[in-house]
N, C-alpha and C positions, 0 to 999 in steps of 0.2 A: 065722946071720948073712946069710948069701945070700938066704935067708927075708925075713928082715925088710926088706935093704933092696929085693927084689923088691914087696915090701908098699909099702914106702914109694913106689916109681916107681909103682906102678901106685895109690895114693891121689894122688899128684900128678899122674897122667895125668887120673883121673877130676875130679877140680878142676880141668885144667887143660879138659878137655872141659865140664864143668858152665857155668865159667864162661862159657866161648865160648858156650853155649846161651842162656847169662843175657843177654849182654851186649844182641841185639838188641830183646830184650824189656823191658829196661829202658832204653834207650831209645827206644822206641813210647811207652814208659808219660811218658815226659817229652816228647818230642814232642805228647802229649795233654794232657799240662797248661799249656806253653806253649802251644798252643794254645789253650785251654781261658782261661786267662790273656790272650789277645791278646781273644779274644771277650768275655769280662767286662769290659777294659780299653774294647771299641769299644761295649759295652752303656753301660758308665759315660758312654764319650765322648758319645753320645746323649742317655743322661738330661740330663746335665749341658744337652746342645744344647738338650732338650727345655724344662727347667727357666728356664734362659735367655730361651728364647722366651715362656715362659709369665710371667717377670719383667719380661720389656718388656712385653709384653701386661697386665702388670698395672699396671704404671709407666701407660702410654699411656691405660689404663681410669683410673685414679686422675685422670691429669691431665687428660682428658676431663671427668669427674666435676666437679671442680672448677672448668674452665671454662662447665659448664653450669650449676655452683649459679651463677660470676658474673653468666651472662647472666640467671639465675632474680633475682637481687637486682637487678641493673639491670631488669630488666622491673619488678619493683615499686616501684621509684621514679619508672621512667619514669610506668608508671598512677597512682601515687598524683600527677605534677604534672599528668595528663591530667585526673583527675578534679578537681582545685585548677582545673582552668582551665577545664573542663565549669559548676564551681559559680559560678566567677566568671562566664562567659557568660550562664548563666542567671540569675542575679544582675541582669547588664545588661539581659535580654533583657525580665524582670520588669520592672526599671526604666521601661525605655523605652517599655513599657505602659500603665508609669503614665502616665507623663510625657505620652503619645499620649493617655488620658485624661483627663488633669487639663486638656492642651490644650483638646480638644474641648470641657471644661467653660468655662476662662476664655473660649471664642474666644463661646461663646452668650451670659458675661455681658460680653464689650467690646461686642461689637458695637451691643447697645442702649444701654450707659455712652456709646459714640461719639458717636451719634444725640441724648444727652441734652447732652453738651457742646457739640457745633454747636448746638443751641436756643437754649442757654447764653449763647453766644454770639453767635447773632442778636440777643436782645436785650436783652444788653448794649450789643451795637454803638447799637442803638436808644434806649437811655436813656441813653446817652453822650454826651460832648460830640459836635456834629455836623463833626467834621473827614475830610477823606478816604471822605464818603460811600458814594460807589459802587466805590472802590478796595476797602474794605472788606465792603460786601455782595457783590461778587461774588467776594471770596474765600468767605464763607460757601455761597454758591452753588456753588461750584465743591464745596467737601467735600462738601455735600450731596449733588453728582451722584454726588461720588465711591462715598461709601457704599453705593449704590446699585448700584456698576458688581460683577460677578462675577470682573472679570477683573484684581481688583488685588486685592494680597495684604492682607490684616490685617493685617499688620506695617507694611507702606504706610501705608494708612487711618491706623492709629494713629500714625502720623510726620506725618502732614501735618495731624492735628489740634493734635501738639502743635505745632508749627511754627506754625500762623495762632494760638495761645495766646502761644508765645514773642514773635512779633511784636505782638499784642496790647499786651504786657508792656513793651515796649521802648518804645513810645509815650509810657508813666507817667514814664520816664526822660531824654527826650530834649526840643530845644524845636526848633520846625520854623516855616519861612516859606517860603511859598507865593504865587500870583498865583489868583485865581478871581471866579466872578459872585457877586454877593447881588442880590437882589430886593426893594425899597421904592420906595412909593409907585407901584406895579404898573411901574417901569423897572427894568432891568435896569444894574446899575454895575460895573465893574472896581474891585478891592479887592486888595488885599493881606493876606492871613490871618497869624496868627501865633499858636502856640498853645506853653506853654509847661508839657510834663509833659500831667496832667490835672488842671493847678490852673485855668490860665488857655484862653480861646480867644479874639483878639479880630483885630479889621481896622479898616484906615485906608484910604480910597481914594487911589488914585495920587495927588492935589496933595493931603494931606495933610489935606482940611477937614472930612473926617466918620471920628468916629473911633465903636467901638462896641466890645459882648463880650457871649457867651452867657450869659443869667442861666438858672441852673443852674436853678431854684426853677419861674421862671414856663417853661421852656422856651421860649424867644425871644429876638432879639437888641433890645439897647440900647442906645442913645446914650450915648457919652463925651463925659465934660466935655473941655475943651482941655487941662486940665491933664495927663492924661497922651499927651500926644501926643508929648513928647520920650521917657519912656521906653520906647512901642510904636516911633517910628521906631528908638531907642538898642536896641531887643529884635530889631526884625529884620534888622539889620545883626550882631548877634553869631549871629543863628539862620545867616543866610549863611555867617560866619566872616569877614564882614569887620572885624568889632572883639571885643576881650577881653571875655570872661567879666564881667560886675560886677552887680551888686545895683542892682535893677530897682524901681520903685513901680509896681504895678499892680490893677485890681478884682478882686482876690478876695475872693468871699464867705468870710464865717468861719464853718465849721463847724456844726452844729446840734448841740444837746444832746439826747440821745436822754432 
């Protein structure tokens, strides 16, 4: 008995020694896993940091990416309205070409069409009745010089022909009284002209006793009967405006039958 329980104290000594030897080496061995643990924990914290970074960095590239295809599709619209508006310029610029050519072609054919209508109208004025003589030649005179000048534009030119035409024109339409000389029996008389349209031309000299009108046919002037000497005075008091408009008797020839 003494035995055994000597046995037993000295197995619970050696446990109790064992143990004591265990204990700081089992915990070293836990101090190295926590630790061990703290370092895997600050590896993780990393990745994770690293991960992170590389997800903004991807985010950031993404949304780059996609800002750049915008600008990539606005650029191609932009060019496609650059080149819309390139084709239209060149469009006009063709145009204008033309237009600078077709110019230069109508300007070679007015200019002689101009030159044939002042002719035109030289003599016409000439086979016309003879009213406003030299009022009217030297309009023709004047276009003439015109045409002639370098320093007036063809658009000018072409205005002031049709202008002495317009005027022309207005004459057909209009009845006019005037004071002027005629020439018979080689003196010289003060007359009163009166011409009404281009139907009629005639004159009455101031006291009334010689009355006449252009015969269209023979070109020359002719003596009027007295009888209408009331409606040339009654014509050229309406030409002044000093009396109403009315229905006149006068020498006009009638027509010829071609």
């Amino acid at each position: 008995m003494k035995y055994l329980r000597k046995h037993s104290a000295l197995t619970a000594l050696l446990t109790a020694l064992l143990l004591a030897n265990a204990a700081p080496a089992q915990a070293e061995k836990v101090d190295e896993i926590i630790a061990g643990e703290k370092a895997t924990i600050r590896q993780a914290a990393q990745s994770q940091q690293k991960i992170d970074q590389l997800s903004d960095a991807t985010q950031k590239a993404f949304a780059d990416y996609q800002l750049e295809l915008k600008r990539i599709e606005d650029l191609k619209i932009y060019n496609l309205q650059m080149e819309r508006q390139l084709q239209r310029q060149q469009e006009a610029i063709t145009s204008a070409e033309q237009s600078i050519n077709d110019a230069a072609i109508v300007e070679r054919q007015i200019q002689p069409l101009l030159a044939r209508m002042v002719d035109s109208l030289a003599t016409f004025i000439q086979l016309d009745l003879p009213f406003l003589q030299d009022e009217r030649k030297e309009r023709v005179q004047f276009l003439q010089n015109t045409l002639d000048r370098t320093d007036v534009t063809l658009a000018e030119k072409f205005r002031q022909v049709m202008d002495a035409y317009a005027i022309e024109v207005e004459y057909g339409n209009t009845i006019e009284a005037w004071r002027g000389t005629l020439i018979w029996d080689s003196k010289p008389h003060e007359v009163e002209f009166l011409r009404v349209g281009r139907i009629a031309l005639m004159y009455q000299t101031l006291d009334g006793s010689e009355l006449g009108a252009w015969n269209v046919k023979t070109q020359a002037w002719e003596a009027l009967e007295g009888r209408y000497r009331k409606d040339i005075r009654l014509g050229l008091k309406i030409a002044r405006k000093q009396a109403a408009p009315e229905l006149l008797t006068l020498p006009i020839l009638a027509p010829e039958l071609l």
